[in-house]
ROBALUM-518647 format. One record per atom (N, C-alpha, C, O): residue in one letter; x, y, z. Coordinates in steps of 0.2 Angstrom, whole numbers, plus 5000, padded with zeros to 4 digits. Layout:
AXYZ
...
// end
This chain:
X556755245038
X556855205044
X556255235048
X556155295049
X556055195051
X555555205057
X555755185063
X555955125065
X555755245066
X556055275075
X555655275077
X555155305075
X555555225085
X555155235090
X555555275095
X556155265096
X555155315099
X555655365104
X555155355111
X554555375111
X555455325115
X555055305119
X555255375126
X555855375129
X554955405128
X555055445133
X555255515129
X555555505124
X554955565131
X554955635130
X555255705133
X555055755132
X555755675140
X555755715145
X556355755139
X556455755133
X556655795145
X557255855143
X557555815138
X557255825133
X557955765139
X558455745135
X558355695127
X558755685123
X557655675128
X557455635121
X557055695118
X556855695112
X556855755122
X556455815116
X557055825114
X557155795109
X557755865117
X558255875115
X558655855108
X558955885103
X558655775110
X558955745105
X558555745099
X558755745094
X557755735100
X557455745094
X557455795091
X557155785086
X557655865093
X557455935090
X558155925086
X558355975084
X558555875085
X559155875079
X559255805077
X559655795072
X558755745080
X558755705074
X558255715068
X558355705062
X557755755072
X557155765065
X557355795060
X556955805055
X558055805060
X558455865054
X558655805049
X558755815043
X558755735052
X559055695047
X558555665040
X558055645042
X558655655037
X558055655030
X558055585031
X558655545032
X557555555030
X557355485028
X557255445034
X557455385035
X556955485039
X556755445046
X556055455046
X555955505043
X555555425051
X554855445050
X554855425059
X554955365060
X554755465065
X554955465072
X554355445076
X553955495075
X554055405080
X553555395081
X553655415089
X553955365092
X553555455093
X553855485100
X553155445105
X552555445102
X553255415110
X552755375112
X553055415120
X553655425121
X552555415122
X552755445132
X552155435136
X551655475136
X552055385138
X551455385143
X550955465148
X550455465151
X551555525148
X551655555150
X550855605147
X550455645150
X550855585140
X550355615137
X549655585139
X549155605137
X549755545141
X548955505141
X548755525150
X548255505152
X549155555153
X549055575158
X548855665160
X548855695165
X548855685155
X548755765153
X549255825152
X549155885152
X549855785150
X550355825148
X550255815140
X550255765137
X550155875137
X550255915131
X550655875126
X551255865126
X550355855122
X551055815117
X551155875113
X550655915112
X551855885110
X551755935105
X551155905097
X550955845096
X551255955093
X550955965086
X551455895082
X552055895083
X551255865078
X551655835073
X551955875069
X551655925066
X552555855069
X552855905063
X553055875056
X553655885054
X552755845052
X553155805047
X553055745049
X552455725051
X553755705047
X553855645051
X553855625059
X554255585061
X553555655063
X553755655070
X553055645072
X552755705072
X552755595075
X552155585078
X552055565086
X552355525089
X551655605089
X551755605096
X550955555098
X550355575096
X551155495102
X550855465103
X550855455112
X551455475114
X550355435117
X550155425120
X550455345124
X550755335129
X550155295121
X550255235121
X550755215115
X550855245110
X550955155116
X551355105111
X550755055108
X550455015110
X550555085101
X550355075095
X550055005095
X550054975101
X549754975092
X549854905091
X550354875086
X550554895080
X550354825089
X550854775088
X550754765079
X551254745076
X550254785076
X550154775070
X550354825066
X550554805061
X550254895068
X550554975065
X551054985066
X551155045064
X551754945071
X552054975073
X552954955075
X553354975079
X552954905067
X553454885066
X554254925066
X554454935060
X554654945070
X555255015071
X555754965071
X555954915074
X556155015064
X556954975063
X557355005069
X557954995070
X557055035072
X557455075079
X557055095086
X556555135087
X557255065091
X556855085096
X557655135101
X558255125102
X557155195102
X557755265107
X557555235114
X556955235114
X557855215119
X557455215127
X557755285128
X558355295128
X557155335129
X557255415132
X557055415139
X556855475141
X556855355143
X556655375149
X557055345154
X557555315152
X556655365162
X557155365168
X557555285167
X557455255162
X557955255172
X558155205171
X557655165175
X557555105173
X557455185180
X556955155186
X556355135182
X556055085183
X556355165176
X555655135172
X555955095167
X555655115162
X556355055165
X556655045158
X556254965161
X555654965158
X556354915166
X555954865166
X555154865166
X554854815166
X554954925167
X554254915168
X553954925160
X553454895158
X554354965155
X554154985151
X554354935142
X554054915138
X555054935143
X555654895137
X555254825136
X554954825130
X555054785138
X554754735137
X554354725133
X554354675129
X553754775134
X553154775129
X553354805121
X553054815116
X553954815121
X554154855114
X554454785110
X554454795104
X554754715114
X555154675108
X554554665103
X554654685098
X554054635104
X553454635098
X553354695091
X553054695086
X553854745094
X553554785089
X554254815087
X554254875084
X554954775088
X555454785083
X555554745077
X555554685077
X555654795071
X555654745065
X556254675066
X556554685070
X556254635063
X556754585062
X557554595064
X557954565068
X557654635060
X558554685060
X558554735064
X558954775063
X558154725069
X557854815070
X558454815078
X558754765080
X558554875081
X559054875087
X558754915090
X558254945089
X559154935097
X559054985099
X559655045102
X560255045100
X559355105105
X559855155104
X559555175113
X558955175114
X560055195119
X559755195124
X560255275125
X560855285123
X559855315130
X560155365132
X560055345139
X560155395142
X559755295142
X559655315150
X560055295152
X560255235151
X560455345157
X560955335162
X561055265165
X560555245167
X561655225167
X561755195169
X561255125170
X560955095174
X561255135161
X560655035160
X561355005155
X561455035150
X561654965157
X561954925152
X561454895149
X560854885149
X562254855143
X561754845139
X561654775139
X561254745136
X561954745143
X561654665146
X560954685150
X560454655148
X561054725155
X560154765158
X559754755151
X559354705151
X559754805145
X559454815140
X559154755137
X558554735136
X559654725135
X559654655132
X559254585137
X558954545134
X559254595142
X558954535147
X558554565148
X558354555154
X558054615145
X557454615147
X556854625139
X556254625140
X557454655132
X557154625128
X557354575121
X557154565115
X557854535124
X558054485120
X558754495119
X559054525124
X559154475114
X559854475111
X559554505105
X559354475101
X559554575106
X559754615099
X560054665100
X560154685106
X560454695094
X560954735096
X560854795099
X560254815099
X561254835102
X561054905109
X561554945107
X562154925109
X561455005104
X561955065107
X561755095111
X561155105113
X562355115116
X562155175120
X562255225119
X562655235114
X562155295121
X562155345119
X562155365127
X561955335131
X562755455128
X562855455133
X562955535130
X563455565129
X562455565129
X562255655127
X562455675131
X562555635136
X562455735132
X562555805136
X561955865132
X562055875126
X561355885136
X561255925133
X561055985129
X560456015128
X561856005128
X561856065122
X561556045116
X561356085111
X561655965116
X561355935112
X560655975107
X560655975101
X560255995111
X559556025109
X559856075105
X559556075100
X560456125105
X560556135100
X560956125093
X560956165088
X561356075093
X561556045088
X562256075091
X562656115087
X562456065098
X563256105100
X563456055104
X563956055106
X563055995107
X563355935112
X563955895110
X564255915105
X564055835114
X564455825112
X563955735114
X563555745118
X564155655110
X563755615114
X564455565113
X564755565108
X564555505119
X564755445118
X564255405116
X563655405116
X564955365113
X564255285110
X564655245111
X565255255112
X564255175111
X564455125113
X564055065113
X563655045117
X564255035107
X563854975103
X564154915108
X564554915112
X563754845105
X564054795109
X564054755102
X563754785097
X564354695102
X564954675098
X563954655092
X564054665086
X563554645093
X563254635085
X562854675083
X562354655080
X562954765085
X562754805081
X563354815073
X563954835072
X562954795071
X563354825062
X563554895062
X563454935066
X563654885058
X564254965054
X563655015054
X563655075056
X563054975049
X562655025046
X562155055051
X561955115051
X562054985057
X561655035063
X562055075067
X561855125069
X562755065069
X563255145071
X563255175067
X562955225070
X563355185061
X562955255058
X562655275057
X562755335058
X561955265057
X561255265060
X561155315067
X560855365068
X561455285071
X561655315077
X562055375076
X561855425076
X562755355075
X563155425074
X562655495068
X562655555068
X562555465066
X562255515060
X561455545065
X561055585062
// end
């Protein structure tokens, strides 16, 4: 499966330092933050730290993570529907975005929410979730897993 992880602050490094453990994801971490002079880390494996969002051509993600502020979720979420696969959803950890917010700004596809604490960073958190009615079984698995 291919992961976009859109934002890189505390809580999507977090989560990513225990989704990269899941075998069969390829993570593509994209943060504007780095094309500003912040340091992306090293690729590790599957986990590529990008600058900008891809083109639309290289960048097909059965999964989009929103890991940023919620103040930025409309300036940013829009430019990414071109670059979800067909079945592809999303997975949002940012505070207080519903998922009709999420949804009206990149179409009707499906959205968990994701509501971490986090010890997360070390595999001790604890997270809610919270699908809306046309995510499938196998993307809350996806999620929970």
């Amino acid at each position: 499966m291919r992961i976009a992880v859109i934002g890189h602050g505390k809580m999507g490094a977090a989560l990513l330092s225990q989704w990269r453990n899941v075998p069969g994801h390829s993570f593509f971490v994209i943060d504007p933050a780095f094309a500003a002079g912040a340091e992306p880390p090293r690729g590790r494996g599957d986990v590529h730290f990008l600058a900008a969002r891809p083109a639309v051509a290289d960048c097909q993600f059965d999964l989009l993570i929103v890991a940023v502020k919620p103040q930025m979720i409309d300036a940013i979420l829009s430019a990414y529907r071109p670059c979800l696969s067909a079945d592809g959803f999303i997975a949002s950890v940012a505070a207080g975005c519903s998922i009709a917010r999420l949804q009206s700004i990149i179409g009707a596809v499906p959205v968990i929410r994701i509501m971490p604490n986090l010890p997360a960073a070390i595999g001790a958190g604890v997270s809610g979730l919270c699908a809306d009615r046309s995510a499938t079984a196998a993307q809350r698995g996806t999620v929970e897993a």
